[in-house]
MARLOZA-397982 format. One line per 10 residues: number of its first residue (from 1); their letters; for each residue x, y, z of C-alpha. Coordinates in nm, 3 decimals, padded with zeros to 5 digits, always signed. Example, Ala and Ser with C-alpha at 12.3 -4.5 7.8 and 13.67 -1.06 7.14 Angstrom:
1 = as = +01.230,-00.450,+00.780 | +01.367,-00.106,+00.714
END
This chain:
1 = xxxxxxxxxx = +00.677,+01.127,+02.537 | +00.375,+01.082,+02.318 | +00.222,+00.733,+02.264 | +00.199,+00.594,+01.917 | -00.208,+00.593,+02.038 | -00.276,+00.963,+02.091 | -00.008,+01.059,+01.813 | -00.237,+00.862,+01.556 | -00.548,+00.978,+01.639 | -00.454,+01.341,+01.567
11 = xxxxxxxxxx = -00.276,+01.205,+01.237 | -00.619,+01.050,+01.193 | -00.779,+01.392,+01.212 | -00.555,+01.580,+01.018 | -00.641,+01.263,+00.735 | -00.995,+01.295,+00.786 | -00.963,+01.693,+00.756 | -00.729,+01.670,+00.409 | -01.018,+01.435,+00.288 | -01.306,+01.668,+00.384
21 = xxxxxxxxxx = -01.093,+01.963,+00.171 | -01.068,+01.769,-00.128 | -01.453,+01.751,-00.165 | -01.496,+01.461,-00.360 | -01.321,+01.157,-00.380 | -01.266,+00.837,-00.568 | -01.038,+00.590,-00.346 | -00.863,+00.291,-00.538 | -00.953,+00.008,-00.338 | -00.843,-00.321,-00.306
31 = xxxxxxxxxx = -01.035,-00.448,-00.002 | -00.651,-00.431,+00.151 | -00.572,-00.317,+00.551 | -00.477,+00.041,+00.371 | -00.772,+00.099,+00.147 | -01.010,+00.006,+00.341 | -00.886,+00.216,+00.613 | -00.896,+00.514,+00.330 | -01.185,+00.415,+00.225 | -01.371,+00.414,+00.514
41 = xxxxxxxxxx = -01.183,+00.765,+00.599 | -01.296,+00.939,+00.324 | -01.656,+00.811,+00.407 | -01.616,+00.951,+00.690 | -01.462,+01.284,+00.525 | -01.789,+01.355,+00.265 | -01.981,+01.064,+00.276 | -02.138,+00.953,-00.073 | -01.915,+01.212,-00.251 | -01.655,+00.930,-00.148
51 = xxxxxxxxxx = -01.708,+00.611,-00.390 | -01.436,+00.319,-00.352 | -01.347,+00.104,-00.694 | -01.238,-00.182,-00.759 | -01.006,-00.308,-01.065 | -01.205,-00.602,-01.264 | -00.843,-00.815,-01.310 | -00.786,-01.109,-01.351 | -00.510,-01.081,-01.092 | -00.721,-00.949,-00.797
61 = xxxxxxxxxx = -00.768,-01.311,-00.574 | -01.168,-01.371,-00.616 | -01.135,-01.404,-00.234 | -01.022,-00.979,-00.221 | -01.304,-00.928,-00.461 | -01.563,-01.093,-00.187 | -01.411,-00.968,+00.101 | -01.395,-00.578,-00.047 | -01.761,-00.608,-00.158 | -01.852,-00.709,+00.218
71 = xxxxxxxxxx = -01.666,-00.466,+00.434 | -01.901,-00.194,+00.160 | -02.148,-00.314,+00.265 | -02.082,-00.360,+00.632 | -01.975,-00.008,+00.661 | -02.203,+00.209,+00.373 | -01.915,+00.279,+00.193 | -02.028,+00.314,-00.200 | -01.870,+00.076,-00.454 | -01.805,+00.005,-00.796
81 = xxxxxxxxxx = -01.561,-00.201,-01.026 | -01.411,-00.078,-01.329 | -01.279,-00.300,-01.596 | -00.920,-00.231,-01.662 | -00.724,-00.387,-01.922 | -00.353,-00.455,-01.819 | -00.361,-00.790,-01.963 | -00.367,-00.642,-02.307 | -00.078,-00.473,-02.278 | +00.282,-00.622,-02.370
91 = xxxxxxxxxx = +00.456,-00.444,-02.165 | +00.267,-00.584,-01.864 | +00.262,-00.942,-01.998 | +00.616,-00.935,-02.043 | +00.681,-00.881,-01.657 | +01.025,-00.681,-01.611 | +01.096,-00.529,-01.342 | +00.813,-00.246,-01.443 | +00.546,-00.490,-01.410 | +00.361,-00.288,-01.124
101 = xxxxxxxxxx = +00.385,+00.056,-01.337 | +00.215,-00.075,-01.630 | -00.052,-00.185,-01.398 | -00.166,+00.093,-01.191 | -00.028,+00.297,-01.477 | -00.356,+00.141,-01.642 | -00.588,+00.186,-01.363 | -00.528,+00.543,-01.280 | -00.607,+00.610,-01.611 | -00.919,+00.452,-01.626
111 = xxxxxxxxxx = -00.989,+00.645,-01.266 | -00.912,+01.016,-01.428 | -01.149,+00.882,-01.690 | -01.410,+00.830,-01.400 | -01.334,+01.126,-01.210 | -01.318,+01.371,-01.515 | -01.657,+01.222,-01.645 | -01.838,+01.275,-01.306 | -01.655,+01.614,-01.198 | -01.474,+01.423,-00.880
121 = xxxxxxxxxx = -01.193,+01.625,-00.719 | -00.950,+01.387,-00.638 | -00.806,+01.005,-00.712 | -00.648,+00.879,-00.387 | -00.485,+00.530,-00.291 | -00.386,+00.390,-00.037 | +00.002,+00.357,+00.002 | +00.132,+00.420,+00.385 | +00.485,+00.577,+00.463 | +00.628,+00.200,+00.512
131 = xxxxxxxxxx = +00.571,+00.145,+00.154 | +00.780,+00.415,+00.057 | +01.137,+00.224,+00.122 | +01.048,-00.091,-00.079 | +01.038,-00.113,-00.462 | +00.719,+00.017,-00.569 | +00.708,+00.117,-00.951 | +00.320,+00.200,-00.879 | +00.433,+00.501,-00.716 | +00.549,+00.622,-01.020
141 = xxxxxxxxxx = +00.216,+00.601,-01.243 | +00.051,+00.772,-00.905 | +00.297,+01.084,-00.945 | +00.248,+01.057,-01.330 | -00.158,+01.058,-01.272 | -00.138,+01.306,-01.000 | -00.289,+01.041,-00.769 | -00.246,+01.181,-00.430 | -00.162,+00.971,-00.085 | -00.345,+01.084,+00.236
151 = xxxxxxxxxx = -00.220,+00.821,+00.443 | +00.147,+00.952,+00.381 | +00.052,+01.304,+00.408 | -00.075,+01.253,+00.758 | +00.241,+01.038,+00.795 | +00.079,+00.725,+00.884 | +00.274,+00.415,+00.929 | +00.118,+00.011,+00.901 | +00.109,-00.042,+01.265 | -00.062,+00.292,+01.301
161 = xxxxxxxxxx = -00.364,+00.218,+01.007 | -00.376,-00.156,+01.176 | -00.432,+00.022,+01.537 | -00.669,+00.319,+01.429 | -00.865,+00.081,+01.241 | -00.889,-00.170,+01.534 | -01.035,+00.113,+01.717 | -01.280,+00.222,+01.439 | -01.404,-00.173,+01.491 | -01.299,-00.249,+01.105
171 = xxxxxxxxxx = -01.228,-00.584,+01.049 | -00.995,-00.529,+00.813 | -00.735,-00.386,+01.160 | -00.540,-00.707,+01.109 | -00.563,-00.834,+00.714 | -00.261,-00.998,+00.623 | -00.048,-00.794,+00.323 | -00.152,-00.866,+00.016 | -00.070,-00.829,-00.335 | -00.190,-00.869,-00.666
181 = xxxxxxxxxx = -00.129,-01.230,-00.842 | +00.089,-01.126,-01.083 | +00.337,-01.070,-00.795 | +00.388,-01.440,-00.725 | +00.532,-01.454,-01.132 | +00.884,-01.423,-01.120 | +01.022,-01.112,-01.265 | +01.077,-01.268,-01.681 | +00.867,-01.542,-01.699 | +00.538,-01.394,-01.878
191 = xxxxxxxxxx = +00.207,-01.303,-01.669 | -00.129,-01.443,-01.829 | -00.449,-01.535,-01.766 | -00.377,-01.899,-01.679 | -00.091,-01.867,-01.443 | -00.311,-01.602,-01.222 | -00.567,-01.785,-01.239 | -00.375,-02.099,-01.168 | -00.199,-01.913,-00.829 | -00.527,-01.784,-00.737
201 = xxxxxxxxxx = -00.667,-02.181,-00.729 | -00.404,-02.254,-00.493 | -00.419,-01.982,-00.244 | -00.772,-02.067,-00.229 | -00.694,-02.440,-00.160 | -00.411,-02.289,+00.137 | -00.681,-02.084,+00.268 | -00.949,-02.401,+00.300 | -00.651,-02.591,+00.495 | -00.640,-02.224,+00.775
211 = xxxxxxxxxx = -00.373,-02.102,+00.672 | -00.321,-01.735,+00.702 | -00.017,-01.578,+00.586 | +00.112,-01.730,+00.265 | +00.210,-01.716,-00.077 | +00.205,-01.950,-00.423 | +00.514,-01.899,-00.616 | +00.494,-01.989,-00.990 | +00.807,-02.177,-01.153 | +00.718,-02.287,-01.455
221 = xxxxxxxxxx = +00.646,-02.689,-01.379 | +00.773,-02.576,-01.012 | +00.510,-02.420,-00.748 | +00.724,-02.294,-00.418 | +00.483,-02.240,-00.108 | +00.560,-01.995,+00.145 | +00.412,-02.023,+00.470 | +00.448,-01.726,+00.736 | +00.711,-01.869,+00.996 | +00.447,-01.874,+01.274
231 = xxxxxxxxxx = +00.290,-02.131,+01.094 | +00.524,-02.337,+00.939 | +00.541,-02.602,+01.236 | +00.240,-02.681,+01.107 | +00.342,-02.688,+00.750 | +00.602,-02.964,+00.804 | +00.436,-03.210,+00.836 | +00.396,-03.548,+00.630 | +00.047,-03.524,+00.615 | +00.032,-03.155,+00.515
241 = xxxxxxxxxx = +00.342,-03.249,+00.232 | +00.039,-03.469,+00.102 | -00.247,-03.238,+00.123 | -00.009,-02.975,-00.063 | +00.099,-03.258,-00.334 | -00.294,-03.313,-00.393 | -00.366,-02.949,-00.440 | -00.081,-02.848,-00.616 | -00.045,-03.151,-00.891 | -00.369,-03.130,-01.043
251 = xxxxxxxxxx = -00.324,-02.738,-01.141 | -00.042,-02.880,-01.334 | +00.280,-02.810,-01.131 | +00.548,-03.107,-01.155 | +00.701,-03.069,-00.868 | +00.553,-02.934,-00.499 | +00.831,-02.734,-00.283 | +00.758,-02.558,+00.052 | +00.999,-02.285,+00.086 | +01.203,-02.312,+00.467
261 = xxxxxxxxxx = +01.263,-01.958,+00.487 | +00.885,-01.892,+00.469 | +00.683,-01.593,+00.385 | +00.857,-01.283,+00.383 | +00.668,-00.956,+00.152 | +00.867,-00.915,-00.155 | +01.080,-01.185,-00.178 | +01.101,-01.203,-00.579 | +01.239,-00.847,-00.584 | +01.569,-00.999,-00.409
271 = xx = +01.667,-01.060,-00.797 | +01.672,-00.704,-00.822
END
């Protein structure tokens, strides 16, 4: 019986070899475990005919933006950013259920733009086959943009990009999941500006205190903290319920919750 070792380093060659066909590559990148996996890949693949960018959002955490501008740097991997505009668009601020499609629907487009202008072969991004069982409206404005997956083509799973990237000595091997901050809006209350910005402030402030795995919920006047369930011992705790309360009140939230069922990915598509 193969091992889940020696059956990902051959999907990791057959990735490495799609990437070195393609020629030249521009990899969305979000600083994520994924990306920077496929990233680093297609570095590997064709070296500076591989150039990783970076939305300029408002609802990438400034903390992503640092951390996807180091491991570039650490590794040689070229990178830009590339203003894109989703926060102009109504359908976006709106936030149905189609939030995610307007999105990347927005930043694909300005990557054709990019690759058409410099004569780059391919857009790639870096969704895994896990992804593909959860909602994921993105996928849609990949297929629509042609955007092509390498990491599902070489059927690679999470615990296989953690493990090959582990190997590889990236730091990123064991990055918690992440999203953009427009995820922690509830699906009908409206995305802007403020409340990303807002959510961002607090993750930063959850981050200062060590923890690892969370999530800021915005209600309205109500914030709802999620904490992953390893580290919610910790979490309930008077004198954490007061460093939360003096975070959370001064970005304007009424009330301070902690939710007991903790973290879990994707919890505000359960109204779906």
């Amino acid at each position: 019986m193969e091992t889940l070792e020696s059956t990902s380093v051959e999907k990791e060659i057959a990735l490495i070899a799609a990437l070195r066909d393609m020629g030249s590559v521009i990899v969305a990148y979000s600083g994520g475990a994924d990306s920077a996996y496929l990233a680093w890949a297609a570095h590997r693949a064709v070296g500076d005919r591989a150039v990783a960018i970076t939305a300029d959002s408002a609802s990438l955490p400034e903390s992503h933006k640092r951390d996807a501008e180091q491991f570039a740097r650490t590794h040689g991997i070229r990178h830009e950013y590339i203003e894109t505009r989703e926060f102009d668009n109504p359908d976006y601020l709106k936030n149905d259920r189609d939030r995610c499609f307007h999105c990347k629907d927005e930043l694909f487009a300005r990557l054709d733009e990019v690759a058409q202008e410099r004569g780059v072969a391919t857009v790639v991004y870096g969704v895994n086959v896990d992804d593909l069982g959860d909602y994921r409206p993105g996928q849609r404005a990949a297929k629509l943009h042609q955007v092509r997956s390498p990491l599902v083509d070489a059927g690679l799973t999470k615990a296989e990009i953690r493990e090959l990237s582990h190997r590889a000595g990236l730091e990123t091997w064991d990055r918690p999941a992440s999203a953009c901050l427009s995820s922690r809006i509830p699906y009908g209350t409206p995305v802007t500006i403020q409340n990303v910005r807002t959510v961002d402030r607090g993750e930063d402030a959850l981050r200062a205190l060590g923890f690892r795995q969370f999530r800021v919920r915005f209600h309205g006047e109500i914030v709802r903290i999620e904490i992953a369930p390893e580290e919610l011992d910790r979490a309930l705790t008077v004198e954490m319920a007061r460093a939360f309360t003096a975070i959370f009140k001064p970005l304007g939230f009424h009330y301070v919750t902690l939710d007991l069922e903790g973290y879990r990915q994707g919890s505000l598509n359960a109204v779906l």
